[in-house]
N, C-alpha and C positions, 0 to 999 in steps of 0.2 A: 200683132205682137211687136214691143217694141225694143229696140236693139240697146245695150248699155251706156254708149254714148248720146242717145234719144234719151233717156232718163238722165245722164250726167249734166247733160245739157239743160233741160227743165228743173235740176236742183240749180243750178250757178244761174237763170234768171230768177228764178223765185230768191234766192240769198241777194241780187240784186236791186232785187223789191223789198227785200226784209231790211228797212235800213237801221233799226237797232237792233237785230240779230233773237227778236223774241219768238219769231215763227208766228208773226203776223205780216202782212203785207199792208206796209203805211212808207212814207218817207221819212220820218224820221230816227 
């Protein structure tokens, strides 16, 4: 099970990855 900031953490690299914000993982 994983604790809130384990999830908060795995959103802020994926939004990282998401570099125009579509909720795809591309760089641009």
């Amino acid at each position: 099970m994983e604790t809130l900031n384990q999830v908060l953490s795995l959103m802020e690299a994926f939004k990282a990855f998401d570099g125009d914000n579509d909720g795809c993982i591309n760089e641009a």
